[in-house]
C-alpha positions in Angstrom: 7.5 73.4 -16.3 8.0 69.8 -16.0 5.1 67.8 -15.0 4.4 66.8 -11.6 4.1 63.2 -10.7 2.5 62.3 -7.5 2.9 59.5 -5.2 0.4 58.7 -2.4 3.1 56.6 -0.7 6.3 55.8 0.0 8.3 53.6 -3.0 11.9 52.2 -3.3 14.4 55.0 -4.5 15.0 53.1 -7.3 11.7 53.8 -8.9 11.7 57.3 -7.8 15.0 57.7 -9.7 13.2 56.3 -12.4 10.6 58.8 -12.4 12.6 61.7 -11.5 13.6 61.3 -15.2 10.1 62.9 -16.3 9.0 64.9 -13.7 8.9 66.7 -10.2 8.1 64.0 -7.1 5.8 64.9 -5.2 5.8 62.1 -2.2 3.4 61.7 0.5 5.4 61.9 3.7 2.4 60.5 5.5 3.7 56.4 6.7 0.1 55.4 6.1 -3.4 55.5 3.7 -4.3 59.0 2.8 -7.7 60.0 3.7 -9.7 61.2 1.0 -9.9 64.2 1.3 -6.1 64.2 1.9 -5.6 62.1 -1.2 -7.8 64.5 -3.7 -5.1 67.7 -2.0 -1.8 65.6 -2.9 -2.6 64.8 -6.1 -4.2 68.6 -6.7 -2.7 69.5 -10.6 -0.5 66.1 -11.0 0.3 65.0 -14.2 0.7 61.6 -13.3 -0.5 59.3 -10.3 1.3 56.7 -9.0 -1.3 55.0 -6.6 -1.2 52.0 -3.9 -3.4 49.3 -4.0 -5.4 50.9 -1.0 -6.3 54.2 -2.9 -9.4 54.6 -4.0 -9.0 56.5 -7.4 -12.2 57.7 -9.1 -14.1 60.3 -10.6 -13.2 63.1 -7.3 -9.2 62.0 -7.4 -9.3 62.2 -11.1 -11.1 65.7 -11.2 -8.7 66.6 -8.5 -6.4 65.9 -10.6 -7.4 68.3 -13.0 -7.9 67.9 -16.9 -3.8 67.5 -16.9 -4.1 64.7 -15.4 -2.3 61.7 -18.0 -1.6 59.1 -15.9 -2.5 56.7 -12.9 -0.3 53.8 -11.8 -1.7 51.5 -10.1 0.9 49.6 -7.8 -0.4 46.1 -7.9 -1.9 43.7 -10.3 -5.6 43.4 -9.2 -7.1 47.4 -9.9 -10.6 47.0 -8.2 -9.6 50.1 -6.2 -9.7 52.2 -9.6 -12.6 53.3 -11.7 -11.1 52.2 -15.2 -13.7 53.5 -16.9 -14.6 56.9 -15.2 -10.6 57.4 -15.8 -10.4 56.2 -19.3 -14.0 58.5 -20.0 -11.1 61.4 -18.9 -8.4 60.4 -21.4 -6.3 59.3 -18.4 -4.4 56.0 -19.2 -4.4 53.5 -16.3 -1.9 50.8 -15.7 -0.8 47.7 -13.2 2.0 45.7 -12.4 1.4 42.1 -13.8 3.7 39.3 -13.8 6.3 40.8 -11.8 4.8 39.1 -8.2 3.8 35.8 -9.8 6.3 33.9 -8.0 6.6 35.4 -5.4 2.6 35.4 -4.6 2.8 31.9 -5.8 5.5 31.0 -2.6 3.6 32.3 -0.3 0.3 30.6 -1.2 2.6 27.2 -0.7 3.7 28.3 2.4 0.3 29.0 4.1 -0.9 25.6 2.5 2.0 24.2 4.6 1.3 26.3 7.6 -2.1 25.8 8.1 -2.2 22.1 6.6 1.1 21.0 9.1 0.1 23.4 12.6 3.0 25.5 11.9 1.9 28.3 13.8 0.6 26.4 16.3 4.0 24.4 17.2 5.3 28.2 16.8 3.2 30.1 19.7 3.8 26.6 22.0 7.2 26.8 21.8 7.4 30.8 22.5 5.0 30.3 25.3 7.4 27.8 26.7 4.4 25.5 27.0 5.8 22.0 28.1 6.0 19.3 25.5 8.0 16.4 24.6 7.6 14.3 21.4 5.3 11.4 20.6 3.4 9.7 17.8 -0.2 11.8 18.4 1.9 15.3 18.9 0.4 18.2 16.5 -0.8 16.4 13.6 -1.2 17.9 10.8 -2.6 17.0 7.2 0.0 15.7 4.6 -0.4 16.9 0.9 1.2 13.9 -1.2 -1.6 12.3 -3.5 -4.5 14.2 -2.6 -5.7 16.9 -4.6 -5.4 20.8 -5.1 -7.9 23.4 -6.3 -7.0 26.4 -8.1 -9.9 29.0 -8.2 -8.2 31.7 -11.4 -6.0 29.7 -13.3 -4.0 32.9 -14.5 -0.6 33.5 -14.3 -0.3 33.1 -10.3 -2.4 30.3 -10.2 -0.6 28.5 -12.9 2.4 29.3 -10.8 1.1 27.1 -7.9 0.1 24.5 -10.1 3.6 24.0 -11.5 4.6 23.6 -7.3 1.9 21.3 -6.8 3.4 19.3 -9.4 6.5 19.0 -7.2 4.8 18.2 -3.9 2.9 15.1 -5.7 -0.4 16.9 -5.7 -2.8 16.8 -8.6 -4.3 19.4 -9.3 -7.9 21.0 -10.7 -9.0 24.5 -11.8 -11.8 26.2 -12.7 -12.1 29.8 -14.8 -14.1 31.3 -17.2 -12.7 28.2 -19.7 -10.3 25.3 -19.8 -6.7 26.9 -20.1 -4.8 24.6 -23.0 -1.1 23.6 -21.8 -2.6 23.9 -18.1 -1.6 20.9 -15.6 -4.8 19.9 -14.7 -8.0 19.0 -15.0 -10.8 22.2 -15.4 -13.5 21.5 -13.3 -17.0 23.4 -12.9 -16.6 25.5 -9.5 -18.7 23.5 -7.2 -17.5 20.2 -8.8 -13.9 21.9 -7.9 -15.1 22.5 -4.7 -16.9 19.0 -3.8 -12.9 17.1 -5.4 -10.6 19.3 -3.7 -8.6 18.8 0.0 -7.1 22.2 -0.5 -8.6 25.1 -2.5 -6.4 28.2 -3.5 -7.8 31.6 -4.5 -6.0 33.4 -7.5 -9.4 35.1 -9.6 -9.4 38.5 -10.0 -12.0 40.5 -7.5 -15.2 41.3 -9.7 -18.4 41.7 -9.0 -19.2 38.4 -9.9 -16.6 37.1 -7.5 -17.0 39.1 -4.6 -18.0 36.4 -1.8 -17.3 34.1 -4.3 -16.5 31.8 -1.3 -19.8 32.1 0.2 -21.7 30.2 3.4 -23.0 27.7 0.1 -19.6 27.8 -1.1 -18.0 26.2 1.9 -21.1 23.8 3.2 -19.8 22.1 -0.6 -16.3 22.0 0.5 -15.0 18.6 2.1 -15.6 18.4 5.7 -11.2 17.8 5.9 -11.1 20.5 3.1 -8.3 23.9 3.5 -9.0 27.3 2.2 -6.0 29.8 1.2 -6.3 32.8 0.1 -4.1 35.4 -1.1 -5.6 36.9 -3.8 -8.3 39.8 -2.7 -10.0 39.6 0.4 -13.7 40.5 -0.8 -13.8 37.0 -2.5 -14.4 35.8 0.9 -17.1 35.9 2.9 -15.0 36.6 6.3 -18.5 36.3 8.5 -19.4 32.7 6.8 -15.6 31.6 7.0 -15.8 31.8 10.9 -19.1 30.0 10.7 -18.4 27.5 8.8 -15.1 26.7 11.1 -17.3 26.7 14.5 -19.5 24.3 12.7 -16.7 22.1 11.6 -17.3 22.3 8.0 -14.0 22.8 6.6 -10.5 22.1 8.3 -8.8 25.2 8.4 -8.0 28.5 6.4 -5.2 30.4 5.7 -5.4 34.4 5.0 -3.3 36.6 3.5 -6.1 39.4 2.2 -9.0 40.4 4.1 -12.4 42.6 3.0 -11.7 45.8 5.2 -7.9 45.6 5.5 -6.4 46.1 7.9 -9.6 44.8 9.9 -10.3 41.3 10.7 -13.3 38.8 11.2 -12.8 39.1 15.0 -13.5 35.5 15.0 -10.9 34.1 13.0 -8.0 35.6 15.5 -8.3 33.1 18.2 -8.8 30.2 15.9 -5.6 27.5 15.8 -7.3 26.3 12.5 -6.4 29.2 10.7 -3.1 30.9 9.7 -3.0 35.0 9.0 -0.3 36.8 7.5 -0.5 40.7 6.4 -0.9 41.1 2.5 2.4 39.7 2.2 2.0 38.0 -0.9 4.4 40.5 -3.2 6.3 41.1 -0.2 9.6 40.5 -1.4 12.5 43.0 -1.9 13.1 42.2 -5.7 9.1 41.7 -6.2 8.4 45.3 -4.4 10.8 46.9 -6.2 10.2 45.3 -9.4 6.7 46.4 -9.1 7.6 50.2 -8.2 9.7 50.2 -11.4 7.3 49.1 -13.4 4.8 51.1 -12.5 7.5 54.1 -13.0 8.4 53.3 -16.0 4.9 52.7 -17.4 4.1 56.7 -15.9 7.4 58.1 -17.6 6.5 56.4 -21.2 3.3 58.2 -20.8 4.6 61.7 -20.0 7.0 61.1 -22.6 4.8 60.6 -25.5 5.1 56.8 -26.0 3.0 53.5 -25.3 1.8 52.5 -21.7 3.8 49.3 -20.8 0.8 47.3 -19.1 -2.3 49.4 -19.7 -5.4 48.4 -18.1 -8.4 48.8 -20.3 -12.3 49.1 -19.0 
């Protein structure tokens, strides 16, 4: 019998076709997360898994799964939502979808710097409202970015992305990682020293548990007084509670979200707020990037079941 590849959610055909090539589909016809329980029952004897970044895979789905189990795909770059090394205790290979998104994650993270920086949603909602305006010299001002300077928190390949668009918007730019990145625009900066330089910090660092509220109440009381946060990397590196607090107070500008720490829910807070921008995990969300992503993460499950080498294997 061929093997039976499971997919907790719906995927572009031409990464089913893909797959198709090593196995029988089984696709959840459910438009939304599985429940646990409901998760463990789809992927019930599956040879391979081809998960979403809002499964959580672990020791149940993998002995769900049963000891045929090869193969989980994770659909995404970041993997927090799987146990790599319960999996990987199980002989089961898992794998992401890196560099794919990088440019397109990388545009977006410009355009929420311009949205939040230049009022763009504001202007937006004014105009839809049909709120009365006319044009003068104090109207909507927003914060230019020419000459002032840019931090990148995760100078991997996303973040090296925005630093290569900073270069065109006349920003400098500073990062701080683990280590100074040679051939990296920029000057590496200890975190709070990046914090206490920047006008405009952008978060591209893996979640971890040293990262988790990374951007902490502490965090952002460091953080310029005119300073921007933007985030689209995960949403558990901010601190969503100390984020609205720290707007009320004034101590940062503004904020712009794409990722949030219970997805779909939001820091009630931040909804009414002018000073910040949200957008709904839209970072890879593309048509070439989702599909390139989907493909990849077929092709890395069909070189498994076939015998060969895992594409872009994740390792605990």
């Amino acid at each position: 019998m061929r093997p039976t590849i499971a997919v907790t959610r719906w995927i572009p055909d031409e990464a089913l076709e893909v797959l198709a090539q090593a196995g029988e589909v089984k696709l959840s016809d459910a438009d939304r997360p599985l429940m646990p329980e409901e998760l463990r029952d789809h992927v019930a004897g599956a040879s391979a898994v081809v998960s979403m970044l809002h499964d959580r895979v672990d020791g149940s789905l993998a002995e769900a799964g049963g000891p045929g189990l090869k193969v989980v795909a994770n659909v995404a770059v970041g993997y927090d939502n799987v146990d790599v090394a319960v999996l990987a205790a199980r002989g089961v290979t898992v794998t992401n979808t890196p560099g794919v998104l990088t440019d397109a994650t990388a545009d977006l993270a410009f355009g929420l710097l311009l949205a939040v920086t230049r009022r763009l949603g504001e202007g937006e909602r004014l105009i839809r409202a049909r709120t009365p305006w006319s044009f003068h010299l104090g109207f909507l001002l927003g914060s230019g970015l020419q000459g002032k300077t840019l931090g990148i928190v995760g100078p991997g390949q996303i973040g090296r992305a925005v630093a290569r668009r900073a270069a065109a918007f006349g920003l400098r730019t500073v990062y701080s990682g683990r280590s100074a990145k040679p051939g990296l625009e920029g000057e590496f900066l200890p975190f709070e020293e990046l914090l206490r330089q920047s006008d405009f910090v952008s978060l591209h660092c893996p979640l971890t548990p040293e990262t988790r509220h990374l951007i902490d109440a502490r965090a952002l009381q460091t953080m310029k007084p005119g300073a921007y946060l933007v985030n689209t990397t995960r949403g558990l590196v901010v601190d969503e509670s100390a984020l609205a607090d720290a707007l009320e107070a004034g101590e940062i500008a503004g904020a712009a979200l794409d990722v949030f720490e219970a997805e779909p829910e939001i820091e009630p807070r931040l909804l009414g707020r002018e000073d910040v921008v949200l957008t709904p995990h839209l970072g890879s969300a593309t048509v070439e990037t989702r599909t390139a992503m989907a493909v990849l993460a077929a092709r890395n499950v069909t070189s498994v079941l076939t015998g060969g080498q895992p594409l872009t294997e994740v390792r605990p």
